[in-house]
C-alpha positions in Angstrom: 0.0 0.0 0.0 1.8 3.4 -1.0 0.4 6.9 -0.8 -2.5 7.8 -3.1 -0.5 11.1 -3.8 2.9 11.1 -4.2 3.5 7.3 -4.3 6.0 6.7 -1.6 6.3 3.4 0.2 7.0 4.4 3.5 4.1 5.5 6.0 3.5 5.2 10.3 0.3 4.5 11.5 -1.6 8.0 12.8 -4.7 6.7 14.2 -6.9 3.4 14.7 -10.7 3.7 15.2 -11.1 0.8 17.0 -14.8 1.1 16.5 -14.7 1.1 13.4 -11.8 -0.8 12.4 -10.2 2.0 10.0 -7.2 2.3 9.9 -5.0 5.9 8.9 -1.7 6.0 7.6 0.3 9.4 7.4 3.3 9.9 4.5 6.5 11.0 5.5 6.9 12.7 2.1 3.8 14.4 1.5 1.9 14.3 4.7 -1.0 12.9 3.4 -3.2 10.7 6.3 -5.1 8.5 4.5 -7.2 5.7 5.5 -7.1 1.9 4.5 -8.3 1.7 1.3 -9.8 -1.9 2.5 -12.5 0.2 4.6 -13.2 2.2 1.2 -17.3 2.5 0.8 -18.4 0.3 -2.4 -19.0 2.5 -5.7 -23.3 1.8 -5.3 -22.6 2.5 -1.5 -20.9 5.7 -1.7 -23.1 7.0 -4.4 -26.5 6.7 -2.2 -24.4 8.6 0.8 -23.9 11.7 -2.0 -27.4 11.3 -2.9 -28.3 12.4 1.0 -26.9 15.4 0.8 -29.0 18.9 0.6 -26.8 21.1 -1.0 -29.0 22.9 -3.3 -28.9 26.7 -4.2 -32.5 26.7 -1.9 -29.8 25.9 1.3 -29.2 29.0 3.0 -26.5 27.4 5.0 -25.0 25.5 2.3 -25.0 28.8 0.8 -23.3 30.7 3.3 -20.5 27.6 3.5 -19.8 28.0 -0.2 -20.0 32.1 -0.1 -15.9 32.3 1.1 -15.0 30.5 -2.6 -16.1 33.2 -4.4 -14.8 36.0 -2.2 -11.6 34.4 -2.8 -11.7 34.1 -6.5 -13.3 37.4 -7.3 -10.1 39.6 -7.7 -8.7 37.2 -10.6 -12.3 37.2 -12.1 -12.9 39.0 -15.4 -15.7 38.6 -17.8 -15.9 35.8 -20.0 -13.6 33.3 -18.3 -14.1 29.6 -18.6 -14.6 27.5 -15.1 -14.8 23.8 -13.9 -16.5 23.1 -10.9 -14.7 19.3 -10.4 -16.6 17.1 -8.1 -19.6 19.2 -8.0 -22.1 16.9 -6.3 -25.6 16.0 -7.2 -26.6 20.3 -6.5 -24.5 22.3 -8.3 -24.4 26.1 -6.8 -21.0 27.7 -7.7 -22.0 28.7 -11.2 -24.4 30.1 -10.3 -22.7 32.0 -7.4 -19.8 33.2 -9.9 -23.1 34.1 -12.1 -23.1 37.6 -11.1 -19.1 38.2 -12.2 -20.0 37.2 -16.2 -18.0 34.3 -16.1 -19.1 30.5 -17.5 -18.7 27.4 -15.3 -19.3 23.9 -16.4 -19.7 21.1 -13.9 -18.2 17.7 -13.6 -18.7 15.0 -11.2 -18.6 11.2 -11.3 -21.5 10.0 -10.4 -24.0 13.1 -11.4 -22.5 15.0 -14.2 -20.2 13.1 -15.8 -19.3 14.4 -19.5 -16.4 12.9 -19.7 -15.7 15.0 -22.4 -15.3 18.7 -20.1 -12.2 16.3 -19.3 -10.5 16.8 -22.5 -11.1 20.8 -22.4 -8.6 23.5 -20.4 -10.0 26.0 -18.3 -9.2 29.7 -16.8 -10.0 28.2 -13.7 -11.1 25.2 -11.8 -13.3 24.6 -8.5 -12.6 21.3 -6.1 -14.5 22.2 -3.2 -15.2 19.8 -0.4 -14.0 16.8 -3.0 -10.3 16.3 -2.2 -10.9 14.3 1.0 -13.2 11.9 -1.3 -10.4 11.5 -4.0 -9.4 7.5 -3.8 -6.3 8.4 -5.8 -5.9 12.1 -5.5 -2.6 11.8 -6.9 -4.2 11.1 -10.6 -7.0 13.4 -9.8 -4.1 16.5 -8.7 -2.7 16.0 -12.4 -5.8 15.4 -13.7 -6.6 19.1 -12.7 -3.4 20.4 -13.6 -3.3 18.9 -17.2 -7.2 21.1 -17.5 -5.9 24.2 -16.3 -4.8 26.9 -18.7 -1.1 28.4 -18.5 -1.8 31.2 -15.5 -4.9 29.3 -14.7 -6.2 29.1 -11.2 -7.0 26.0 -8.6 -9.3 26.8 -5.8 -9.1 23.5 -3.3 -11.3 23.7 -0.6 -11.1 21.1 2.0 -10.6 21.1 5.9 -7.3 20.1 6.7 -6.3 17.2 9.6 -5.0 18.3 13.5 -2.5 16.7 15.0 -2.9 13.0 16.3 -4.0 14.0 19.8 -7.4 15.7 18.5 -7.7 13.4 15.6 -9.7 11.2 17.8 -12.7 13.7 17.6 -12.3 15.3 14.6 -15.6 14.9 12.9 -14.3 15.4 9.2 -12.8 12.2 9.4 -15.8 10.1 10.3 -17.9 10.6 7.3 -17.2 7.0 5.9 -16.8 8.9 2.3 -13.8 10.9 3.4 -10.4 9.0 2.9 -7.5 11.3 2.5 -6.5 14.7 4.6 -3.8 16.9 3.5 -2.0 19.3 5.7 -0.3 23.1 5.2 2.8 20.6 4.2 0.9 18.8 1.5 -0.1 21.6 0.1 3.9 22.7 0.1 4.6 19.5 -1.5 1.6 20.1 -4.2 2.9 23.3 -5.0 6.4 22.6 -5.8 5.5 18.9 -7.7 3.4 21.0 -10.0 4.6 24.3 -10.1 2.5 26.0 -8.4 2.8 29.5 -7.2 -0.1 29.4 -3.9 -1.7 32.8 -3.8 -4.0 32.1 -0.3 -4.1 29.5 2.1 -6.2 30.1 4.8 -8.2 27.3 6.7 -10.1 25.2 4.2 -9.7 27.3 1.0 -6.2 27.9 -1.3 -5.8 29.4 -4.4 -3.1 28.0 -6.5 -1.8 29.7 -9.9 -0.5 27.6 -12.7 2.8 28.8 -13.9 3.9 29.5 -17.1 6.8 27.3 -16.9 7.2 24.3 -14.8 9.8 21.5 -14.1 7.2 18.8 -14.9 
């Protein structure tokens, strides 16, 4: 078992749930913690968990959650720019959220909108809110993104990132049996620098990455 984003062999335990019987695993190289991909939810399984969520443009509250996305991106908005919203769930909101700034965002997601063809396309910039922790291999998915985004294009990750092994114990994020990997303020160092990234905010659950004109991929 090696780590679903950078690959590397080596891992330590970080936590057990003994009550559940998952296992997490954190990478010395990236810091990723991910859990046991034994205790993974089966594909029909995970789906009907997605289908229970209310996140609908008619949720006031999943409204507000969403709301700090766009305050982020607005500064690098400009009329007529071309958006992915990447794992958008089966209730779509953030295009129409970015509505009001002229801009067009298409929406992807595996198990609700999935035109595999927005995969083949580049964009000016691309959403993954609240979808990173569901990734099974988010190193594939990471590249996957990077390969869409324009040169100069922006990556808005939003995802809450892990404590330290003394409060992971009661950290709720982790117990949704559909989140499987947590990244760290180190991960998203080692993101940066494996795709060339230049990170233009990190603050809590939200960063804003810029692709670079020239990497050393």
């Amino acid at each position: 078992m090696s780590c679903p984003l950078c690959t590397s062999e080596d891992k330590s335990l970080y936590f057990r749930d003994e009550r559940r019987l998952w296992s997490y695993f954190e990478c010395p190289v990236c810091r990723l913690v991910y859990r046991d991909p034994q205790t993974y939810l089966q594909q029909g399984e995970e789906k009907k968990r997605y289908e229970t969520h209310n996140n609908s443009i008619e949720n006031v509250g999943y409204v507000k959650f969403l709301s700090p996305v766009v305050d982020v991106l607005k500064p690098y908005l400009s009329p007529g720019l071309l958006g992915l919203d990447f794992g958008c769930g089966p209730g779509p909101i953030l295009d129409k959220l970015l509505e009001p700034h002229h801009v067009v965002v298409k929406n992807f997601d595996p198990y609700f909108f999935n035109n595999r063809l927005l995969l083949t396309e580049t964009f000016d910039f691309i959403t993954c809110t609240e979808a990173f922790e569901h990734f099974y291999n988010p190193g594939l998915e990471m590249e996957k993104l990077y390969s869409m985004l324009k040169p100069d294009g922006l990556l808005l990750l939003m995802t809450e990132p892990y404590p330290d092994q003394s409060s992971f114990n009661q950290w709720g994020y982790r117990t949704d049996n559909t989140h499987v990997c947590f990244l760290c303020d180190e991960t998203l160092q080692w993101m940066e620098t494996k795709w060339g990234y230049e990170r233009l905010y990190s603050k809590g659950r939200l960063s804003l990455f810029k692709k670079k004109l020239s990497t050393t991929l």
